[in-house]
C-alpha positions in Angstrom: 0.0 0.0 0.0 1.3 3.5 -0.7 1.0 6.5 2.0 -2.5 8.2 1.3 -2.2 11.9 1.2 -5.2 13.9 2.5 -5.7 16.5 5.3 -6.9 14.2 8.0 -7.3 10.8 7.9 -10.7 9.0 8.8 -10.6 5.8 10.8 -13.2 3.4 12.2 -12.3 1.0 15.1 -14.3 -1.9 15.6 -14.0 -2.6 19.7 -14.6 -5.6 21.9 -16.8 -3.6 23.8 -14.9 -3.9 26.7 -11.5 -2.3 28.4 -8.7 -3.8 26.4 -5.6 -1.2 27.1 -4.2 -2.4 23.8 -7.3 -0.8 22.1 -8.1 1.6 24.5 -4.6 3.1 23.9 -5.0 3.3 20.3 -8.6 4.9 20.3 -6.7 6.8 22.7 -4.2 7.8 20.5 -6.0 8.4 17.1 -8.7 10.9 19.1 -5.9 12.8 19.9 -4.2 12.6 16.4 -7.6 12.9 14.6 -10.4 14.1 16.5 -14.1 13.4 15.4 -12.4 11.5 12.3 -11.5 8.7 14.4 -14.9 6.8 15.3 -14.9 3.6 17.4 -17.7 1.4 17.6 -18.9 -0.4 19.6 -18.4 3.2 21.8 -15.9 2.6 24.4 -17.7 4.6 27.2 -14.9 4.0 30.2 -12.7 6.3 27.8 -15.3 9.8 28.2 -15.0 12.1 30.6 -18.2 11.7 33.1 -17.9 8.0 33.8 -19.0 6.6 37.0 -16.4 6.2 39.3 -18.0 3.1 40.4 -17.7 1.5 37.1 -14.1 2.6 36.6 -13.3 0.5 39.8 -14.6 -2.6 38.2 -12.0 -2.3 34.9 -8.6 -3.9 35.0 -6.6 -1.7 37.1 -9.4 0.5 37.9 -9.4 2.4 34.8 -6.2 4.9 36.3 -4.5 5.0 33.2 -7.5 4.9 30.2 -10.8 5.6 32.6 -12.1 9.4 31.9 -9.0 10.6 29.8 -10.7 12.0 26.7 -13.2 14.5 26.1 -17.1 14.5 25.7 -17.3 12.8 22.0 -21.1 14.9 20.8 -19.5 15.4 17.4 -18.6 11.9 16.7 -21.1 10.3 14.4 -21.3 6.3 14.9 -24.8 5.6 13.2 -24.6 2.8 10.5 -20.5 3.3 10.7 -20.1 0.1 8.9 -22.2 0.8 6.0 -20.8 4.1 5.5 -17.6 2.3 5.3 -18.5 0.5 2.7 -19.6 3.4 1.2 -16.3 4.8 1.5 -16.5 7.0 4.0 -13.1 5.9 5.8 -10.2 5.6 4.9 -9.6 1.9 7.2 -11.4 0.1 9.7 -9.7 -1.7 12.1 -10.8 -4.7 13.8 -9.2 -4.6 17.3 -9.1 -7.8 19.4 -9.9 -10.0 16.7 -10.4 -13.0 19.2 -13.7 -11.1 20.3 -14.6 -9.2 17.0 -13.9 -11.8 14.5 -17.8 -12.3 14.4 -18.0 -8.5 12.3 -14.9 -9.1 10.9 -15.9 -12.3 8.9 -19.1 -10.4 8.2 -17.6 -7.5 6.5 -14.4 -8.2 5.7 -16.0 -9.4 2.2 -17.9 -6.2 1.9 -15.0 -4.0 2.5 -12.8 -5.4 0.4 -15.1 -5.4 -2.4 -15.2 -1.8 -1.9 -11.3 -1.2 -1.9 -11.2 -0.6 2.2 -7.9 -0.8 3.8 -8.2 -2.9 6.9 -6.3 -4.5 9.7 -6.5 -7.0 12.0 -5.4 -6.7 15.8 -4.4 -9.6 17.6 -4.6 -7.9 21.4 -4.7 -11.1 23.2 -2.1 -12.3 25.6 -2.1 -15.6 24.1 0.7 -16.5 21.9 -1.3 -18.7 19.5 -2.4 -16.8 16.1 -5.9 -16.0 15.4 -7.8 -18.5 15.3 -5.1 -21.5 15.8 -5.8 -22.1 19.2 -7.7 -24.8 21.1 -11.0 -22.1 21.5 -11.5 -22.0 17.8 -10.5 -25.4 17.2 -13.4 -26.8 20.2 -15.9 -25.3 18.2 -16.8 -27.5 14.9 -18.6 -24.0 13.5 -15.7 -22.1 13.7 -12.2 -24.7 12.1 -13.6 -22.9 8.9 -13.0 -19.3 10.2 -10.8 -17.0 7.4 -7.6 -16.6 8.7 -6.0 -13.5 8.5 -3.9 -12.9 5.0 -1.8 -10.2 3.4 -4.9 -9.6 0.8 -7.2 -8.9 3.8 -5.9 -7.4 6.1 -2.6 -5.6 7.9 -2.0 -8.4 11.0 -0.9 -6.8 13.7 -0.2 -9.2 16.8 1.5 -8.4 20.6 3.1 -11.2 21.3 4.5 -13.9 18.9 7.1 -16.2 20.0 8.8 -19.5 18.1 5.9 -21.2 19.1 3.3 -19.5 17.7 4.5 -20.9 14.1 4.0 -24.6 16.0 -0.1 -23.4 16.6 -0.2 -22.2 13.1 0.7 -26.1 11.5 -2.3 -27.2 14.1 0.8 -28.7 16.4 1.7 -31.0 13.3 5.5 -29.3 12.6 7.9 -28.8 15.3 9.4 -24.8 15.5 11.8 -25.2 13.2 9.8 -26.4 10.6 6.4 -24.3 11.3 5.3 -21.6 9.1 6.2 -18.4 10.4 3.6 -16.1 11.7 3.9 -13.1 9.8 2.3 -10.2 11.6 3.6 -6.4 12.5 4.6 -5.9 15.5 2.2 -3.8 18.1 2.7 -2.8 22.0 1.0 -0.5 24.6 1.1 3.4 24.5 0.5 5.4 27.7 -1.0 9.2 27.4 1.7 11.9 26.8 -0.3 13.9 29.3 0.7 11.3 32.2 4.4 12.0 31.1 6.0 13.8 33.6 7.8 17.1 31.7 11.1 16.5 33.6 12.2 14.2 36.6 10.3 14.7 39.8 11.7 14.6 43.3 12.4 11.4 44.9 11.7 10.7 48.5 11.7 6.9 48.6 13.3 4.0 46.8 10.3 1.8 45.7 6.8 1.9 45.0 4.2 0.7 47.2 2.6 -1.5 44.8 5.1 -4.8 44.0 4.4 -7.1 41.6 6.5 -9.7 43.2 5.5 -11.8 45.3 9.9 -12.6 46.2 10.7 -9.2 46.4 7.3 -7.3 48.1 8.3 -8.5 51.8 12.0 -7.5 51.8 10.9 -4.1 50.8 7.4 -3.5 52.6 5.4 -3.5 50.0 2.6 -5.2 49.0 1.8 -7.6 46.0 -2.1 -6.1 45.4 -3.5 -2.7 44.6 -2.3 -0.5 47.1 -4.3 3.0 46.3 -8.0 3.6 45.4 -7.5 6.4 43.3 -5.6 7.1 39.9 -3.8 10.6 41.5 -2.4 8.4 44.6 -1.3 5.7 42.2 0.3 8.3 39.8 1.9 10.5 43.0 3.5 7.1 44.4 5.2 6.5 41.4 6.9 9.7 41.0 8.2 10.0 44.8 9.6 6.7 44.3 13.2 5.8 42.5 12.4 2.8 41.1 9.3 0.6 39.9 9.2 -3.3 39.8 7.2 -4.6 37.0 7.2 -8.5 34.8 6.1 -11.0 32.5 1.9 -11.0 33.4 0.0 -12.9 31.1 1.6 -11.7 28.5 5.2 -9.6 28.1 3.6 -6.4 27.6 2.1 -4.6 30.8 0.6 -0.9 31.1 2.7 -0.8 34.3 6.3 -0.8 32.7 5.0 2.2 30.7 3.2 3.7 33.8 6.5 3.5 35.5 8.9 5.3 33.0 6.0 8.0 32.6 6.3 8.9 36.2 10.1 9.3 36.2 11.1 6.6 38.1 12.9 3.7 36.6 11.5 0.2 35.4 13.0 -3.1 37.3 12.0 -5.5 34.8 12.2 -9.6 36.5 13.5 -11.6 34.0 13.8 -9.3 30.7 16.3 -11.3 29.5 14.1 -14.1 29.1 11.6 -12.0 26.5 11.4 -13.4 23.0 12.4 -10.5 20.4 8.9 -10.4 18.8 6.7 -10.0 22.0 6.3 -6.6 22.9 7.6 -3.9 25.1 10.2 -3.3 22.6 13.3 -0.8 23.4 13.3 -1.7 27.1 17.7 -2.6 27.9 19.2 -3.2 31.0 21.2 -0.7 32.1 20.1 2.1 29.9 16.7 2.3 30.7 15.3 -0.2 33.4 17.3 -3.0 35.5 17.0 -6.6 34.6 16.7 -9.2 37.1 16.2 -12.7 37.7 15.5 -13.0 41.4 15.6 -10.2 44.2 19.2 -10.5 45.6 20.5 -10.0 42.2 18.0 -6.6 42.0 18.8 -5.5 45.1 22.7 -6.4 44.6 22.4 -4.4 41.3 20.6 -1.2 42.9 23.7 -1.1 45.5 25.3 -0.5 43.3 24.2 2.3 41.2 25.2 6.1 42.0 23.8 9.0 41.6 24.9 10.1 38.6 23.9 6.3 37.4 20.7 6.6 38.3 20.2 9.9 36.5 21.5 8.7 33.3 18.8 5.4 33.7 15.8 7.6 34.5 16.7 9.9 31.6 16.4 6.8 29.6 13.4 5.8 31.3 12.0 8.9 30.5 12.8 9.1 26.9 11.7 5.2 26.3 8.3 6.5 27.8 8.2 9.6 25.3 8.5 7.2 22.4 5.9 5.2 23.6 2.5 7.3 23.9 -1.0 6.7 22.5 0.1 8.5 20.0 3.2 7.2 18.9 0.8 3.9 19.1 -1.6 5.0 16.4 1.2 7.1 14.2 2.9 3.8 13.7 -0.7 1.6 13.4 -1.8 4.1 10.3 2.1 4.0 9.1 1.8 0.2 8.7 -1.3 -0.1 7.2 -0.5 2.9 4.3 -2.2 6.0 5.8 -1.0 9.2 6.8 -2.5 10.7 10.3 
């Protein structure tokens, strides 16, 4: 596809209708690249200003990062917004978590690429299996005849891809080596650029209260499960303290590294080294911009030993791995990929 050249792009996202920070970030991010010209649909209602709080604290990590952070949306006009694409009246439609869209996807794929539509396919789920090689689709005897996702449908974009995803793709018949590869573009989380701190805030404490490990939570007081009810203690935790401990959850990518580096303090990142190259976050290297670590006395042999001046150059990195990592840089690099300019 070649770059399309026009004023402002229009884009329609097809959502799960549920919080999915993959997909939130990137309806995040094209709002604020496009305005009214980016339409989701289902509407993603946790995103709007004027949410119930009460609702908020029933998302994924309480809707802190995505809950409330754009705008009243009057002017955005989703009536009928499939039909008007296949009118023509965007310029792509992207189907985000196919695992839970592939229902409208399968029903309009056909349409849309009758009428010329550009169109992608995002594979947000943790899992590592393709869409739809996995043991779900392959339980259901209505679905082993689902289109799988080709070059001449759709841009595949998928999160986390490993040597064994290739294994899923030959139905488990070839081993690694001899499996097709999966060929996707890569994708990862964005975090707002408004919850990037403008330059290094004061530190008053060494680690968060909030530790995602269960090793290292004791040795340092804190505590393995949410430790603040609202989004403004979270955020002001994270920037008094000097570092932020964060790993592997169900998948490699986890809003938290990005929350982290956004709030100036520096990522420790529990066995980075093991991450295959294809699963996203992508840019994260020890001793640049986060620590690595494979167990808490190496971490806390590491953080011994880092100065002053050390820590200063990491959080700078920190810092600039988190400016090249907003919603925004999230959807610049969707639309890049799939041939159309923001």
């Amino acid at each position: 596809m070649t770059a399309r050249a026009a004023a402002t792009a229009r884009v329609l996202v097809v959502t799960p209708g549920h919080d999915d920070f993959l997909i939130d970030g990137l309806v995040h991010g094209l709002r604020q690249l496009l305005g009214s010209s980016a339409v989701e649909f289902p509407r993603c209602d946790h995103l709007y200003a004027g949410h119930p709080p009460e609702r908020l604290a029933n998302l994924h990590g309480k809707g802190f990062v995505f809950g409330g952070a754009l705008d009243a949306d009057d002017d955005v006009n989703r009536d009928r917004a499939l039909y008007r694409a296949a009118e023509g009246e965007f310029d792509l439609v992207i189907f985000g978590d196919i695992w839970r869209t592939f229902g409208h996807w399968v029903q309009w794929m056909p349409v849309l690429s009758r009428a010329g539509m550009h169109t992608a396919v995002i594979d947000s789920s943790d899992r590592i299996e393709p869409f739809p090689f996995a043991g779900l689709f392959w339980r259901v005897r209505h679905w082993w005849t689902l289109p799988r996702v080709t070059r001449k449908r759709a841009v595949h974009f998928k999160r986390e891809v490993t040597r064994w995803s290739g294994w899923f793709r030959s139905y488990l018949l070839l081993p690694p080596p001899l499996a097709p590869a999966v060929r996707a573009e890569p994708i990862s989380f964005g975090i707002p650029a408004s919850l990037v701190v403008e330059s290094p805030p004061h530190k008053t404490k060494r680690f968060t209260a909030h530790v995602v490990d269960a090793e290292l939570a004791p040795l340092v007081g804190g505590q393995t499960a949410y430790a603040f009810d609202s989004a403004g203690a979270y955020r002001a935790d994270l920037e008094r303290s000097m570092f932020g401990i964060t790993t592997k959850k169900a998948g490699w990518d986890a809003l938290r590294h990005y929350e982290i580096a956004a709030a100036g303090a520096v990522p420790c990142f529990r066995d980075l080294e093991e991450k295959p190259p294809r699963c996203a976050p992508y840019g994260l290297e020890d001793g640049v911009n986060c620590v690595a670590h494979s167990d808490a006395a190496q971490l806390l042999s590491k953080l011994d030993g880092i100065d002053a001046a050390g820590y200063e150059r990491l959080q700078a990195g920190a810092l600039a791995w988190a400016r090249c990592h907003t919603t925004e840089d999230l959807a610049r690099r969707v639309l890049a990929s799939c041939g159309v300019r923001a």
